[in-house]
C-alpha positions in Angstrom: 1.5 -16.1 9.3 2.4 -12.7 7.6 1.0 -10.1 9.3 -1.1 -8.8 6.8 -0.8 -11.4 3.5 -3.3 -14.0 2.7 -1.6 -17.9 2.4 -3.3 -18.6 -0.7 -5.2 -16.9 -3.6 -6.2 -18.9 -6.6 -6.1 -16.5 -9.5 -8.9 -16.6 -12.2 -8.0 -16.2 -16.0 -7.9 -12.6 -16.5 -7.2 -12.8 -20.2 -8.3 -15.3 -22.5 -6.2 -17.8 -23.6 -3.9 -17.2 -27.0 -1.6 -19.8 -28.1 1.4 -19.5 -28.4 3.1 -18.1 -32.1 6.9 -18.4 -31.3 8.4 -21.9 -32.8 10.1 -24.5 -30.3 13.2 -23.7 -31.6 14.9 -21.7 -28.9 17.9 -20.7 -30.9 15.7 -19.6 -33.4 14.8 -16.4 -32.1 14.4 -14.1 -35.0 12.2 -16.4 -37.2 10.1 -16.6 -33.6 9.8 -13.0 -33.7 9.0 -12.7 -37.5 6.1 -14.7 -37.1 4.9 -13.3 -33.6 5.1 -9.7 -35.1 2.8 -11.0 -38.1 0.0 -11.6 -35.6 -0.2 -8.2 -33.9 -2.2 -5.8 -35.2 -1.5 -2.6 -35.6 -1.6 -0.8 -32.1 0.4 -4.1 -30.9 3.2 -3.5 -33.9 3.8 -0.1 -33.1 3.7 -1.1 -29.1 6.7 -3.1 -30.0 8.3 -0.7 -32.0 8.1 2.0 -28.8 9.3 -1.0 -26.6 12.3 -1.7 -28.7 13.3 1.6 -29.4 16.8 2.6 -28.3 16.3 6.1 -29.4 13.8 6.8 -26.6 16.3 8.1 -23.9 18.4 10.3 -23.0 21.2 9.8 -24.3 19.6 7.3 -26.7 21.0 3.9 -25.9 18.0 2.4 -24.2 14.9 0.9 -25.0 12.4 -0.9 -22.5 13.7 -3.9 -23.8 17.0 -3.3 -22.9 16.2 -4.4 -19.2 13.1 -6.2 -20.1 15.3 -8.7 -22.6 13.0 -11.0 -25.0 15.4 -13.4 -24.5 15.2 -13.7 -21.0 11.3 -13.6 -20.7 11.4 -9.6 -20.5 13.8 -9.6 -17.7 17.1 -10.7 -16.0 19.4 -8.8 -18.1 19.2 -5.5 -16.8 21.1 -4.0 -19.0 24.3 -5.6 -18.3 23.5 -6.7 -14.9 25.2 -3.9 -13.1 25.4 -4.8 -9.3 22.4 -7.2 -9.7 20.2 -3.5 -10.5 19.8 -2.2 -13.9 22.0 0.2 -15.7 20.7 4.1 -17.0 20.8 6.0 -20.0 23.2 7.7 -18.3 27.0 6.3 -17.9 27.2 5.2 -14.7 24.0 5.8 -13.7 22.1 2.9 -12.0 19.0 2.0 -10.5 18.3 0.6 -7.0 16.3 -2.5 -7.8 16.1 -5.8 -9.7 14.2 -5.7 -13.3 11.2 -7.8 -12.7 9.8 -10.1 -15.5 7.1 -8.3 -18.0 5.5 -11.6 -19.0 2.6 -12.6 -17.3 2.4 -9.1 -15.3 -1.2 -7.9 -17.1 -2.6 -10.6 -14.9 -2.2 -8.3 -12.0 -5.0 -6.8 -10.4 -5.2 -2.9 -9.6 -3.6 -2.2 -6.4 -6.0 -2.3 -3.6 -5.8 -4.1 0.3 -7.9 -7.4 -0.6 -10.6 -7.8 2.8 -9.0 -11.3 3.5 -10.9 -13.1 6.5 -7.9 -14.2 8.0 -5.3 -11.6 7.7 -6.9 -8.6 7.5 -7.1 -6.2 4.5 -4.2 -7.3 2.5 -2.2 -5.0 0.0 -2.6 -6.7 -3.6 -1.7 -6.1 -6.7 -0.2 -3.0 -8.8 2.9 -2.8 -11.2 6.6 -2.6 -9.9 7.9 -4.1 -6.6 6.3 -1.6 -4.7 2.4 -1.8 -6.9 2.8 2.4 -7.5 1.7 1.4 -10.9 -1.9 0.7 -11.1 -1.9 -0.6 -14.7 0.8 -1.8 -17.5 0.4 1.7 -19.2 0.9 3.4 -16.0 4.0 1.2 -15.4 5.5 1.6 -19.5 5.8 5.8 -18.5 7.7 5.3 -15.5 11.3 4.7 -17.0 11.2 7.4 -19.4 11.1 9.8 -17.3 13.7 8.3 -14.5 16.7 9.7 -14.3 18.3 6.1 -13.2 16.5 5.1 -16.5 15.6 6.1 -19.7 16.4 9.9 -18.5 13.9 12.1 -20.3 12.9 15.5 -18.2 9.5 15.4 -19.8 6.9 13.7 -21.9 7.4 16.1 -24.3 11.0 15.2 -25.0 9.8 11.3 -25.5 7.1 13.0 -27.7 9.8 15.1 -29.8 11.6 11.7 -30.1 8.7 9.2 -31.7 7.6 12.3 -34.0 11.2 12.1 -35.3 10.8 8.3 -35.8 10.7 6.2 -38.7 7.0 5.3 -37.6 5.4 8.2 -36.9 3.0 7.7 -39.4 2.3 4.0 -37.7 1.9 6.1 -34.2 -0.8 8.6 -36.1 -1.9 6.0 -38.3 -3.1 4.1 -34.7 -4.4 7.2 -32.6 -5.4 9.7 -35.4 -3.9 12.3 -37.5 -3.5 14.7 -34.5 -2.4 12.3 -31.7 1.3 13.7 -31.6 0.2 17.3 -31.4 -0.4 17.0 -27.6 2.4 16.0 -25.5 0.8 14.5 -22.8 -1.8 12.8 -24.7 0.7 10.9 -27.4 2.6 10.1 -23.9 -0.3 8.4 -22.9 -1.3 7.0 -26.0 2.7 5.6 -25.8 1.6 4.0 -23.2 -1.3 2.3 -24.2 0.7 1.1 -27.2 2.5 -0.8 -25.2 0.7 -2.3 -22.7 -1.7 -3.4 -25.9 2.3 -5.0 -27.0 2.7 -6.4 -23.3 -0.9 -8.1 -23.4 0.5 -10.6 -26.5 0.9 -14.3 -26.0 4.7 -13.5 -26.4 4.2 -12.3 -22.8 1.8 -14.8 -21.6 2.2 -18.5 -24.4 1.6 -20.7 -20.9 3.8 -23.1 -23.3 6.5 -24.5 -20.3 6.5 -27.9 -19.1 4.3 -27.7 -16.2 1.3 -26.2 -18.8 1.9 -29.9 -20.6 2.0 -31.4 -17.6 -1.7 -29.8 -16.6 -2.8 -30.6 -19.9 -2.0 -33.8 -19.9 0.5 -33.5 -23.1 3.5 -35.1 -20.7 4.4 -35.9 -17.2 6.9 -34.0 -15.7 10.6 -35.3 -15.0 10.1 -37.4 -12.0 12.7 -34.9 -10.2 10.3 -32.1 -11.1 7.5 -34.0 -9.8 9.1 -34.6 -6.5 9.9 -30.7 -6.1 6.1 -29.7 -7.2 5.0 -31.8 -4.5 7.4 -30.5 -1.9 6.6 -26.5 -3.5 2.8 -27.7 -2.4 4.0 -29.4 0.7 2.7 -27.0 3.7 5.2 -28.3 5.9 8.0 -28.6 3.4 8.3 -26.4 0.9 5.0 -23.9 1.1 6.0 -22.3 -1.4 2.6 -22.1 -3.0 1.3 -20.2 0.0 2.7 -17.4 -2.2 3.6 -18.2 -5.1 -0.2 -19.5 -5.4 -1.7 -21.8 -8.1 -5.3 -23.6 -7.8 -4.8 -27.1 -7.2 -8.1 -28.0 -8.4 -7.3 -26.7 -11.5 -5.6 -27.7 -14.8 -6.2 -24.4 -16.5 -2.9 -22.7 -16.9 -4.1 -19.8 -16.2 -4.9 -20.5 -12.6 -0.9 -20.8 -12.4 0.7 -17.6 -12.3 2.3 -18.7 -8.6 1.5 -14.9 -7.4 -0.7 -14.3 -5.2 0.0 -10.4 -6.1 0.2 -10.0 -2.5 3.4 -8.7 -0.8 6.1 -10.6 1.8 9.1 -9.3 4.1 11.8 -11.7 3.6 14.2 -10.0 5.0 16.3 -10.5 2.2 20.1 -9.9 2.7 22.1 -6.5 2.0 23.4 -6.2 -1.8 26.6 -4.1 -0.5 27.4 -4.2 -4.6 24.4 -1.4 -5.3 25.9 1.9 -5.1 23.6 3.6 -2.9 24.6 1.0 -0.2 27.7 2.6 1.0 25.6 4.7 3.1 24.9 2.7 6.0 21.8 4.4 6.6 20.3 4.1 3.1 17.5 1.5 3.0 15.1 0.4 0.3 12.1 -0.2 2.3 9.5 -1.0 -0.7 5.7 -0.6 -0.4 6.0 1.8 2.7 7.9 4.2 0.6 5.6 4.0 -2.5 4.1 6.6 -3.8 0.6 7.9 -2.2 0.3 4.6 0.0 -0.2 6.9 2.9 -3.5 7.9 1.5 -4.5 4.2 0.9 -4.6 2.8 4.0 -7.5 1.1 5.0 -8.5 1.6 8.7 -6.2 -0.7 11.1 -3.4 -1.2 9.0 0.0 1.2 10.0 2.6 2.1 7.3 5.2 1.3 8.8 4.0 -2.4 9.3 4.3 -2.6 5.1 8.2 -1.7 5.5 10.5 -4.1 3.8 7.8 -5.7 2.4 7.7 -6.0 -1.8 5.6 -7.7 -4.6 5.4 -11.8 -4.7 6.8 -11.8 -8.0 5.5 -14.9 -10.8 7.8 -17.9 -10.8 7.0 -18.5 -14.6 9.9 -18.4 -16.0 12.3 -17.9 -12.6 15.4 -20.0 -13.8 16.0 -17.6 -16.9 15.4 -14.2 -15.5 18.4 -14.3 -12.6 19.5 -12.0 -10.5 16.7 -13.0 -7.3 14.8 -10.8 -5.1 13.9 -6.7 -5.6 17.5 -5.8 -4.7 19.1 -8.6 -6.7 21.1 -9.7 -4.1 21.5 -13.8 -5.7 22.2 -14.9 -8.7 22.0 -19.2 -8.8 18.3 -20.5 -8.3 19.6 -23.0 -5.7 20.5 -20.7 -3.4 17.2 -18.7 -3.7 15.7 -21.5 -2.3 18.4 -22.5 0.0 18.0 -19.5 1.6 14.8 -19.9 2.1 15.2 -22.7 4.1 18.0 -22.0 5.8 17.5 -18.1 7.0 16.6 -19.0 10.2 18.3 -22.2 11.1 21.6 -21.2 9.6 21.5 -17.5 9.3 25.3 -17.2 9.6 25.4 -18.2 5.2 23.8 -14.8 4.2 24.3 -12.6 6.9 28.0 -11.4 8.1 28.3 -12.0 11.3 24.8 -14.0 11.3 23.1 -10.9 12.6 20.0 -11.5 10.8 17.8 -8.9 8.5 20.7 -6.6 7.8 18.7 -4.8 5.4 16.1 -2.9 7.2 16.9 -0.5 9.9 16.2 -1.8 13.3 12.6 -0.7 13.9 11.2 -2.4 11.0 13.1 -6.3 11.5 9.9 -7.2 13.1 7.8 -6.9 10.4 10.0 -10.0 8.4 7.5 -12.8 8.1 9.3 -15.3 10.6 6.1 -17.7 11.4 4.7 -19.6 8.1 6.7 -22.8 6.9 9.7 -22.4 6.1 10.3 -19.6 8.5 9.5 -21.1 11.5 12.7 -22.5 12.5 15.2 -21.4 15.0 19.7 -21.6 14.8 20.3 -25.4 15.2 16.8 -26.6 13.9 16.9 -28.8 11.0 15.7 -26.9 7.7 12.7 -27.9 6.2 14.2 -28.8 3.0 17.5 -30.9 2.7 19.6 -30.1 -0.3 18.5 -33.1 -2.4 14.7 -31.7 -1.7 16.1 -27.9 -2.6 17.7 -29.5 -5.7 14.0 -31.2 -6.5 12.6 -27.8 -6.2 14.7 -26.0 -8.3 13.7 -29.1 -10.7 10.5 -28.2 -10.6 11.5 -24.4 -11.1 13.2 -25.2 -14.4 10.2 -26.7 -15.4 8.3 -23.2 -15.5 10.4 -21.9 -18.3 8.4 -20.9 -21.6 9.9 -22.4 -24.5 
């Protein structure tokens, strides 16, 4: 088991249900739009408007949507895709992780270490890989003021931009006839625009094939059953001990396969991210975040949390490619091959096959090496074969929104 993550947490509705207002029409994406934009109201408009807003950095050029890409279910583009980490404002200027998906993330609970009776208090929940945001507003502020981002030295020069915008009158119109008077408080009403925009069913329609299938609308392809059972399967797949779902359920809702909790994988190296040329540079996730120091609950050490970053959704996973917080794979089959094949073949990701070669040395233990489909050593035989990895990634597929 990981040292201090729960196997499974079944996940209540925390919204409730909208349905759906984009068509089934995939290539039809702007008469999708049209009518999802009809049903916002007015806070939610101008949320989108701040979201898609290219003049909001410095230099203009990038909006949060041009990481978090509609078209990908608010991720996977990352601006270009530089190095598998998104691209800045700034020419040349990247970031150091993977853009995770926006939908489906209000369903996250504030960060806080869950009292779990078998593991321990448990770190849960937040915004980011490393849950330093505690909300979706708190999260929209961050890339306008990073430099690797959106580039603004201020809220005030986001401010200066959105009073020089087309609708500024929608902004005062929303928050009152003096909300862009105050720096920081338009900043935060920003915020809360768009978090209102990322609460919309365009960011949570549950309208994939596996919410027919728990409706009872359609059965899935019978190579998408075969890889939900094996995902279940705790001594196949277990991928639900993570990516967590309530089998007892048929609400879709109860499906966000999170458990908001956070893993060590011990994900290869991306040498393709700039700040990797110095051998000593290491993204070590929630130990590094922000104020986690002062969050510790009694018994639980720091630098046991090192390497370890948010269990992201798997709704919509085959569309919002590159994999894992440094982005290090691009194809869905070998996500899962790796999975199952770390251990007993670690000589496919690693060079050399000296295992873990992205954490420094002291923190390799900390790599959740005992839960299915961990547990296995050079020689074993992996878990999954590759016509069960291929029945997985079947089942994957079948998580994509339409």
């Amino acid at each position: 088991m990981k040292p201090w993550t729960r196997l499974l947490l079944a996940v209540p509705c925390a919204l409730p249900l909208v349905a759906c207002t984009t068509t089934n029409a995939t290539d039809d994406a702007s008469l999708s739009a049209g009518k999802q934009s009809a049903s916002l109201s007015a806070k939610e408009q101008l949320g989108k408007l701040l979201f898609e807003d290219v003049n909001l950095s410095e230099p203009k050029g990038d909006a949060c949507s041009s990481c978090h890409d509609p078209k990908r279910a608010f991720a996977g583009d990352n601006h270009s895709k530089v190095d598998g980490v998104a691209a800045g404002a700034v020419k040349n200027v990247t970031g150091t992780r993977n853009t995770p998906t926006a939908m489906y993330a209000m369903f996250s609970p504030v960060f806080h270490f869950e009292d779990d009776p078998n593991d321990g208090p448990t770190p849960t929940g937040g915004q980011f890989w490393d849950g330093r945001a505690d909300s979706l507003a708190q999260q929209a502020q961050g890339p306008f003021l990073n430099p690797r981002e959106m580039n603004n030295p201020n809220a005030g020069a986001v401010i200066a931009k959105v009073r020089a915008a087309k609708y500024a009158s929608q902004f005062t119109t929303v928050y009152g006839p003096s909300a862009l008077d105050d720096d920081q408080h338009a900043f935060d009403d920003l915020a809360d625009a768009i978090a209102a925009y990322e609460q919309t069913s365009a960011f949570r329609p549950f309208n994939s094939d596996f919410d027919a299938y728990l409706r009872g609308d359609k059965p899935l392809s019978a190579k998408a059953a075969r890889g939900f059972a094996l995902f279940q399967d705790p001594d196949k797949g277990n991928c639900i001990a993570c990516h967590a779902g309530d089998p007892n359920s048929k609400e879709p809702a109860d499906w966000l396969f999170t458990d908001h909790t956070y893993d060590n994988l011990g994900v290869p190296r991306n040498t393709a991210i700039t700040d990797n040329a110095d051998p000593n540079h290491f993204d070590l996730g929630l130990c590094q975040a922000p104020g986690i120091a002062q969050k510790l609950p009694d018994g639980v050490d720091l630098e046991s949390l090192c390497g370890a970053f948010k269990v992201p959704t798997l709704r919509n996973v085959a569309v919002t490619g590159p994999y894992f917080h440094n982005g290090r794979f691009d194809d869905l089959h070998d996500v899962v091959k790796f999975y199952v094949t770390r251990d007993t073949n670690p000589e496919l990701w690693y060079p050399g096959g000296t295992k873990f070669d992205d954490l420094p040395d002291a923190d390799k233990g900390n790599v959740n090496q005992q839960e299915v489909p961990y547990d296995r050593a050079p020689g074993q035989q992996p878990h999954l074969n590759d016509d069960e990895i291929d029945d997985v990634v079947a089942f994957l597929e079948a998580l994509t929104d339409r």
